[in-house]
Phi, psi and omega in degrees: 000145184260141182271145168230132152243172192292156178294346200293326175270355170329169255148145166279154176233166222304323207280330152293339168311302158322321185286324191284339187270318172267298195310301158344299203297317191300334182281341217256313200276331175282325184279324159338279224274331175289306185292353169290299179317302200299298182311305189303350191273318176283298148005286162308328167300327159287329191279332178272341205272339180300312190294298177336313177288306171307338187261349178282305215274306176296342159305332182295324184304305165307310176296321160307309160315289193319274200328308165310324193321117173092008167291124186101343167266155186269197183293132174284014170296306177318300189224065186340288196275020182086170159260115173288137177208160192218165187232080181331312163313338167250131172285330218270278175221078176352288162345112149215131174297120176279125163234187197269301173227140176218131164229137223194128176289126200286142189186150173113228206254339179273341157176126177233091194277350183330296188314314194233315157283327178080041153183158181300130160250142186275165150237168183223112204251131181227156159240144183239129168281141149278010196235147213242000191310305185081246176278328203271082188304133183300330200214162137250159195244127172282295182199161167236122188311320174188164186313312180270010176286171172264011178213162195248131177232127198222139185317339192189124157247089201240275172290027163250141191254135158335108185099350164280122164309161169204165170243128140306088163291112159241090182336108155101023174232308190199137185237137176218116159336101210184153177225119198268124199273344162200181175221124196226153177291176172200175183259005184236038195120209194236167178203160174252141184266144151255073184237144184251039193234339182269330204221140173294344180253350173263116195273164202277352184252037152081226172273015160241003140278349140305313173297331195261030198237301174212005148257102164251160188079017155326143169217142187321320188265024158305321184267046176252126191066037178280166146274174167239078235253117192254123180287345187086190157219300221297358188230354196273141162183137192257110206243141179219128179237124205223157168247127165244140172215093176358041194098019204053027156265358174239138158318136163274101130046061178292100198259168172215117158224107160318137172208125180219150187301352185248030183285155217251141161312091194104359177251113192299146150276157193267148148325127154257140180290151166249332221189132171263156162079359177271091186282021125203179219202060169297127172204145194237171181237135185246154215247171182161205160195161174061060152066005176263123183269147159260356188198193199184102181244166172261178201285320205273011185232028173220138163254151170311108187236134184291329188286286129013085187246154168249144191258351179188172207221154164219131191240144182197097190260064169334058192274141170236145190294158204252034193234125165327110185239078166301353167257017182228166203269327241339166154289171180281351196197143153211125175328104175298176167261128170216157195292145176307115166093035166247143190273118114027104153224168197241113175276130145265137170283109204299125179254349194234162174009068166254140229292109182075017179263138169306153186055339186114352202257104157343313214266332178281041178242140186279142153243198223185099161246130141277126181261151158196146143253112189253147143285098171315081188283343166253071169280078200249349191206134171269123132214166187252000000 
């Protein structure tokens, strides 16, 4: 008998098969491609709210500093030519004048971009006193047994504490850096230890390898009636922001290196990171008198003027992401902030070796500048 068969059993043919088969694929390739699209969109979004943080949280730092800078020191009236002081611990040059703020163009092995943005990057130093004294000596010094002793002799240790920094003002000469590591009686008065075996701030050649760093030629009975101005320790603190990338094989770098009075004798401070990605590090100063700024200079183009405080900071900070964005662009160049009627600069962004980019080329990185105007709430020290 012959079977008919039903439509119901009827099969798809080849050709529909085919048609069901590239659609599919395109539908398979359109979502692929959404969902692809969609990650790189979160990716970047993410890559940028990363940068976007890291650079906040390090201007907030910064700003802190500024803000703090010079609390506790005296008037630079006191100490014209700086305080000679000494660190063990900075490799570079033990010697610095403490000023409240320094700014100082950055150049050696720790990160130099000149070569490759073709502009200056600053570093940056701020100082804070610990002490509520300010200007106001604590002590006068009866004598010292000789220029290389370890101890100091003074009319009162009624306010020093063990472990306080202090400066010798000896008027119209000299202001020098020091830490007193005990207080001990004597039969000749009171006394201070200046030992350099105890402190990171004292050199083995007592005050005359202090002195000969930028006062030379001190003689002991020079310090007979200096003051003495005591800095405190719990609050003393030496703040320095430097960019570093390690020879150009890392991104670069926003370091904070700390130096504090209670810091242990041989013990190096560590680098602290702050900020990944920050190429570069502008600042200007803006200058004045009675709290009104009048100018706006860069830190390398300023001198110490008796009229002349500086009154505010202006921070201008480059970070770029620490993440490869091959579908995205930079500009070639970004106009930096420089003071009215100063030529114009511009970091250009490095297409060949550029410090930690991939392949060397720059421009596939999202950037970022960050501004502030920070205000020098202790404006008691002009520095340069």
């Amino acid at each position: 008998m012959r079977r008919v068969a039903h439509r119901s059993e009827n099969g798809f043919t080849l050709t529909e098969l085919l048609v069901a088969l590239v659609i599919g694929a395109l539908l398979a390739t359109a979502v692929f491609s959404f969902f692809l699209d969609s990650s790189q969109i979160i990716t970047n979004q993410s890559t940028t709210t990363d940068m976007w943080q890291r650079g906040r949280n390090a201007l907030a730092l910064m700003r802190q500093a500024v803000e703090s800078a010079g609390f506790g020191l005296p008037q630079a009236s006191n100490c014209p030519n700086g305080v000679a002081t000494y660190n063990a611990n900075q490799t570079a040059n033990p010697m610095f004048s403490m000023t409240a703020i320094t700014a100082s163009v950055q150049s050696g092995s720790a990160y130099d971009p000149t070569a490759l943005s073709q502009i200056d990057t600053y570093s940056l130093m701020t100082v804070t006193g610990g002490a509520s004294f300010g200007n106001a000596p604590a002590a006068q010094i009866s004598s010292i047994p000789s220029m290389t002793s370890q101890r100091v002799f003074l009319t009162s240790t009624a306010f020093i504490n063990s472990g306080d920094m202090f400066i010798v003002q000896i008027p119209g000469q000299a202001c020098l850096m020091a830490q007193a590591t005990s207080l001990l009686p004597n039969g000749n008065g009171l006394g201070i230890v200046h030992n350099s075996g105890l402190s990171s701030y004292n050199p083995s050649g007592g005050f005359q390898a202090l002195a000969n760093g930028i006062y030379p030629g001190l003689s002991a009975a020079t310090f007979a009636g200096a003051n003495l101005i005591d800095l405190g320790s719990n609050h003393f603190t030496i703040n320095q922001f430097t960019i570093g990338d390690n020879g150009g094989t890392a991104t670069p770098t926003l370091y904070l290196t700390q130096y504090t009075a209670n810091q242990s004798a041989g013990t190096p401070s560590a680098r602290q990171a702050l900020a990944r990605g920050v190429v570069d590090l502008q600042l200007e100063y803006g200058l004045g008198s009675n709290g009104a700024i009048t100018q706006w200079v860069l830190p390398k183009k300023y001198t110490v003027s008796a009229t002349q405080q500086i009154l505010a900071v202006r921070i201008a900070m480059l970070v770029r992401s620490t993440r490869y964005m091959p579908n995205e662009t930079s500009p070639a160049s970004f106009a930096m902030p420089v003071p009215s009627g100063q030529t114009p600069q511009n970091y250009i962004v490095p297409q060949n070796n550029g410090p930690g980019c991939l392949q060397g080329n720059c421009r596939h990185y999202a950037y970022h500048l960050f501004e502030s105007v920070v205000p020098v709430r202790n404006s008691i020290w002009s520095g340069p």
